[in-house]
C-alpha positions as protocol buffer text, in pm:
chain_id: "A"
residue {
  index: 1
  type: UNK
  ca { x: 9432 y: 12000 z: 12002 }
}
residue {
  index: 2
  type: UNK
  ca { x: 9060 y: 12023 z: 11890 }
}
residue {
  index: 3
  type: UNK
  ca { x: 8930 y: 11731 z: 11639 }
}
residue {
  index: 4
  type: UNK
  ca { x: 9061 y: 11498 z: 11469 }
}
residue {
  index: 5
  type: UNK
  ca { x: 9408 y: 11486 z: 11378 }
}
residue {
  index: 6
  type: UNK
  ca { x: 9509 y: 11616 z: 11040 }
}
residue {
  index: 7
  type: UNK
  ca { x: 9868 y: 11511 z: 10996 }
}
residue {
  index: 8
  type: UNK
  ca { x: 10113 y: 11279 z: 11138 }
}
residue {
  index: 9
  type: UNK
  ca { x: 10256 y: 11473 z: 11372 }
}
residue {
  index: 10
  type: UNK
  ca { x: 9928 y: 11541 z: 11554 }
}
residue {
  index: 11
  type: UNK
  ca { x: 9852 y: 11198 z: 11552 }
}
residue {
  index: 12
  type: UNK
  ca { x: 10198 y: 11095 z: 11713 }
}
residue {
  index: 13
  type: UNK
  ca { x: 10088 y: 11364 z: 11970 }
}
residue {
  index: 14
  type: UNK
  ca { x: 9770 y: 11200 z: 12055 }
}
residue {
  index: 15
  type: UNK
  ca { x: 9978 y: 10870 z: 12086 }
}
residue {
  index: 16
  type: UNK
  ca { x: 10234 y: 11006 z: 12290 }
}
residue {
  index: 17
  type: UNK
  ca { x: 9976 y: 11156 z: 12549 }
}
residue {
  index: 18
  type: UNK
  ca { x: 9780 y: 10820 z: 12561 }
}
residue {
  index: 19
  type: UNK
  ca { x: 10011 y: 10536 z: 12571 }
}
residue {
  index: 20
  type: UNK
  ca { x: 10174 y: 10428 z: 12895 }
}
residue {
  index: 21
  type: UNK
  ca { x: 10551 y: 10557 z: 12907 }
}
residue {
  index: 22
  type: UNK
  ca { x: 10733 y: 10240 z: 12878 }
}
residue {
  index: 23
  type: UNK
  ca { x: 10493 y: 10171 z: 12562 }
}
residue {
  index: 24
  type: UNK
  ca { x: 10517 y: 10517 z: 12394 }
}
residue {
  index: 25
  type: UNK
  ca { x: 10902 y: 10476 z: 12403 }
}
residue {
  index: 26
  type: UNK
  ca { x: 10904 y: 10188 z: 12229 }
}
residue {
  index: 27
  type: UNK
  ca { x: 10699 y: 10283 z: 11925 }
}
residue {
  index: 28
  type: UNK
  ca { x: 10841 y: 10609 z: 11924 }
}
residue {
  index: 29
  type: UNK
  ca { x: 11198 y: 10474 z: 11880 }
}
residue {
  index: 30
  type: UNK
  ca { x: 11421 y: 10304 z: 11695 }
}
residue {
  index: 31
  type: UNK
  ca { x: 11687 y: 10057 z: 11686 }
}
residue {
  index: 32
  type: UNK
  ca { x: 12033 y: 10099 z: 11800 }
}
residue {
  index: 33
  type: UNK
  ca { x: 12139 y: 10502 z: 11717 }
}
residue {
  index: 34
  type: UNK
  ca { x: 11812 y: 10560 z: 11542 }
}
residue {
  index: 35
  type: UNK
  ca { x: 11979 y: 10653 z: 11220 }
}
residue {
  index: 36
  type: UNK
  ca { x: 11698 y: 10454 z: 11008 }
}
residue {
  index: 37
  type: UNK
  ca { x: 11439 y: 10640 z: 11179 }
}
residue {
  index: 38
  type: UNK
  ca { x: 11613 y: 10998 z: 11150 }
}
residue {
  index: 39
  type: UNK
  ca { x: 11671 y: 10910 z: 10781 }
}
residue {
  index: 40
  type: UNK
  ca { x: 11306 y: 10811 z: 10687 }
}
residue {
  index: 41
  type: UNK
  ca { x: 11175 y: 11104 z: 10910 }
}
residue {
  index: 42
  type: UNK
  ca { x: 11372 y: 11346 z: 10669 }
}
residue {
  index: 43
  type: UNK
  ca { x: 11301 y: 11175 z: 10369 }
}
residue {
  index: 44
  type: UNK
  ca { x: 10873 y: 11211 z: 10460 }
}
residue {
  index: 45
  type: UNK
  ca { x: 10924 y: 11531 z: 10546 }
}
residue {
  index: 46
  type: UNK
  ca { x: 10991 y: 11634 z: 10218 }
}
residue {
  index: 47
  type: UNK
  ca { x: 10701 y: 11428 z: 10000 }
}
residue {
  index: 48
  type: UNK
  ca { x: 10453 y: 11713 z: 9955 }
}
residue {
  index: 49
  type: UNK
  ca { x: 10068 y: 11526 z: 9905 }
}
residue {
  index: 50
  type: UNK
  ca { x: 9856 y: 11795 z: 9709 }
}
residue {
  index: 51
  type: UNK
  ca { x: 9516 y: 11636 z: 9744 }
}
residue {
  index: 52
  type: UNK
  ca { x: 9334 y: 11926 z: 9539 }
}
residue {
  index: 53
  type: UNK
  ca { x: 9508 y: 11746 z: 9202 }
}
residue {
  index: 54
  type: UNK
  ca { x: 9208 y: 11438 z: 9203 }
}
residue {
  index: 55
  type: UNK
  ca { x: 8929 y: 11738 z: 9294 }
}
residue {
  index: 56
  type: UNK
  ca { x: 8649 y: 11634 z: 9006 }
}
residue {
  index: 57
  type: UNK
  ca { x: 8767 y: 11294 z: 8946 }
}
residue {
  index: 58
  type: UNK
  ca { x: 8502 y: 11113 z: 9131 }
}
residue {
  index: 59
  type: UNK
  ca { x: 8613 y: 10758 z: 9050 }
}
residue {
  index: 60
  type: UNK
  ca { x: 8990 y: 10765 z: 9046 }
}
residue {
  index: 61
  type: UNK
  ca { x: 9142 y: 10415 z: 9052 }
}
residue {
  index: 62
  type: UNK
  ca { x: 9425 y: 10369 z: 9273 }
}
residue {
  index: 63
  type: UNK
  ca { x: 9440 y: 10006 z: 9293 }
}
residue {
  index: 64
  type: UNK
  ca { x: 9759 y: 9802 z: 9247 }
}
residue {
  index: 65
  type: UNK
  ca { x: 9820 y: 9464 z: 9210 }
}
residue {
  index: 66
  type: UNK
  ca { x: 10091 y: 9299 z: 9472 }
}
residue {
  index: 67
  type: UNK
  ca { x: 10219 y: 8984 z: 9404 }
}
residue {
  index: 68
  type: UNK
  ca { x: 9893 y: 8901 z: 9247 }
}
residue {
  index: 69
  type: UNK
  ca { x: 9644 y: 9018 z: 9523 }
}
residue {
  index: 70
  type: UNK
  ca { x: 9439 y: 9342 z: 9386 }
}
residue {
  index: 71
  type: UNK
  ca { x: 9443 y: 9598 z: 9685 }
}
residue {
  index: 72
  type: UNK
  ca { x: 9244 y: 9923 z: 9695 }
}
residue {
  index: 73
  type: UNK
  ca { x: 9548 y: 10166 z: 9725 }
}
residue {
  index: 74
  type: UNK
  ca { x: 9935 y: 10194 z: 9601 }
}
residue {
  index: 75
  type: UNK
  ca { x: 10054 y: 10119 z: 9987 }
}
residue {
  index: 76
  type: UNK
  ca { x: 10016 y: 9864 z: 10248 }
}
residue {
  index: 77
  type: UNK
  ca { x: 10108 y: 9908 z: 10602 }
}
residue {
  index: 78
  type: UNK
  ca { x: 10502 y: 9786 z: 10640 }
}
residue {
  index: 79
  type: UNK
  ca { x: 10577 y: 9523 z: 10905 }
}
residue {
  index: 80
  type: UNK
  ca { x: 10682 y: 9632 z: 11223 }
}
residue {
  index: 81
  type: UNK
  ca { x: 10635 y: 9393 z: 11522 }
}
residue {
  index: 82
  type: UNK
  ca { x: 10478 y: 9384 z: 11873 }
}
residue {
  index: 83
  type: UNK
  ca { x: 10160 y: 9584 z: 11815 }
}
residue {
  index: 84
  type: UNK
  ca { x: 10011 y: 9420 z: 12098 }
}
residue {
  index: 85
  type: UNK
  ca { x: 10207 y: 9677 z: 12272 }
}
residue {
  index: 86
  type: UNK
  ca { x: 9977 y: 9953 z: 12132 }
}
residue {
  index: 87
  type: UNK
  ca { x: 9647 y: 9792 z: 12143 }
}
residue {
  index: 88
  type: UNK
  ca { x: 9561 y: 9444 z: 12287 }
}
residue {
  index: 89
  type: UNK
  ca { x: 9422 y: 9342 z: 11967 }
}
residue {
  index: 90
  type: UNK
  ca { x: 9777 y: 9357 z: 11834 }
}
residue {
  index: 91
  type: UNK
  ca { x: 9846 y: 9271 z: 11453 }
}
residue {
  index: 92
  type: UNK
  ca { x: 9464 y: 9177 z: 11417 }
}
residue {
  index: 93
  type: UNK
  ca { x: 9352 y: 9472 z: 11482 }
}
residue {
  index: 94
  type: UNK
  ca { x: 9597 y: 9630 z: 11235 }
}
residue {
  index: 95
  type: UNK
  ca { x: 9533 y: 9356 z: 10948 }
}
residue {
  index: 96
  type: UNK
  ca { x: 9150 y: 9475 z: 11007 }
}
residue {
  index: 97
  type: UNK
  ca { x: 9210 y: 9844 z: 10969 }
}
residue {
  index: 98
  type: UNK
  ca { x: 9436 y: 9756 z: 10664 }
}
residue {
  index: 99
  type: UNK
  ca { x: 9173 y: 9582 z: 10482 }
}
residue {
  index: 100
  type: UNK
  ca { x: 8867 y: 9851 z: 10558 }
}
residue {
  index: 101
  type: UNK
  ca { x: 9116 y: 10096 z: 10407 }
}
residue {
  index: 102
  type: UNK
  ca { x: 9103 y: 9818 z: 10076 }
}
residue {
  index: 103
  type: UNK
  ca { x: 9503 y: 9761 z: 10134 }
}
residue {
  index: 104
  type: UNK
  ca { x: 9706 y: 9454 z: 10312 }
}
residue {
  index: 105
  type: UNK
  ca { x: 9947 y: 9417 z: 10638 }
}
residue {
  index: 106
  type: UNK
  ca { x: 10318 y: 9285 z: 10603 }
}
residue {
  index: 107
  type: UNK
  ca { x: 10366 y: 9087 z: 10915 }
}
residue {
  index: 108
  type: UNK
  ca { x: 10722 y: 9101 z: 11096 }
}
residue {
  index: 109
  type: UNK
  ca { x: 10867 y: 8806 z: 11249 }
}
residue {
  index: 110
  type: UNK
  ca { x: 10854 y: 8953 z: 11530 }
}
residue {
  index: 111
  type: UNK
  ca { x: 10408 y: 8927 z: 11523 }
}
residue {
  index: 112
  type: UNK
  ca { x: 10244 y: 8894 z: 11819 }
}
residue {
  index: 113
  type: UNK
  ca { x: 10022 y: 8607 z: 11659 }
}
residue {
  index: 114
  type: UNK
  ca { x: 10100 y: 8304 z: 11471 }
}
residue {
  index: 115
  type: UNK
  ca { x: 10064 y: 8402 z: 11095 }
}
residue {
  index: 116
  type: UNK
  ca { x: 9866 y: 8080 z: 10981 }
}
């Protein structure tokens, strides 16, 4: 694969060739049977994003307000715990990438840092 990754599935590829084994089967996965993941899998896989639609509006505003907090884009990055599994910055590195893309991180309960 030349370049950067265009889509989530060459992303996941990238992941899957650089994490450690033990690692890559744990964020690959999912609880019990997997039937959550299998579900949400099929329901992305049929959202079609046609970028082309904003071409020549320059200063589209996707901002959103979430429970009060103005944030850059109609998203934020669910929680999902143990990131420190994936990068030894853990959730802070996450909560960092969240905010230079102008949106917010939902912590689990199952962080890898104390939230306060």
């Amino acid at each position: 694969m030349a370049g950067e990754p265009i889509n989530l599935y060459e992303l996941e590829a990238i992941c899957e060739q650089t994490l450690p084994l033990n690692e890559w089967d744990y964020v690959a996965g999912g609880a019990t049977d997997e039937i959550t993941l299998s579900r949400t899998r099929s329901v992305f896989d049929h959202i079609a994003l046609r970028p082309r639609m904003l071409a020549g509006i320059p200063d589209a505003d996707l901002s959103v307000s979430v429970l009060g907090q103005r944030i850059g884009l109609p998203f934020m990055l669910s929680p999902c715990g143990s990131h420190k599994r994936a990068h030894e910055d853990g959730e802070l590195a996450s909560a960092r990438a969240a905010a230079a893309a102008g949106t917010i991180l939902a912590v689990s309960a199952n962080c890898s840092y104390a939230p306060d």
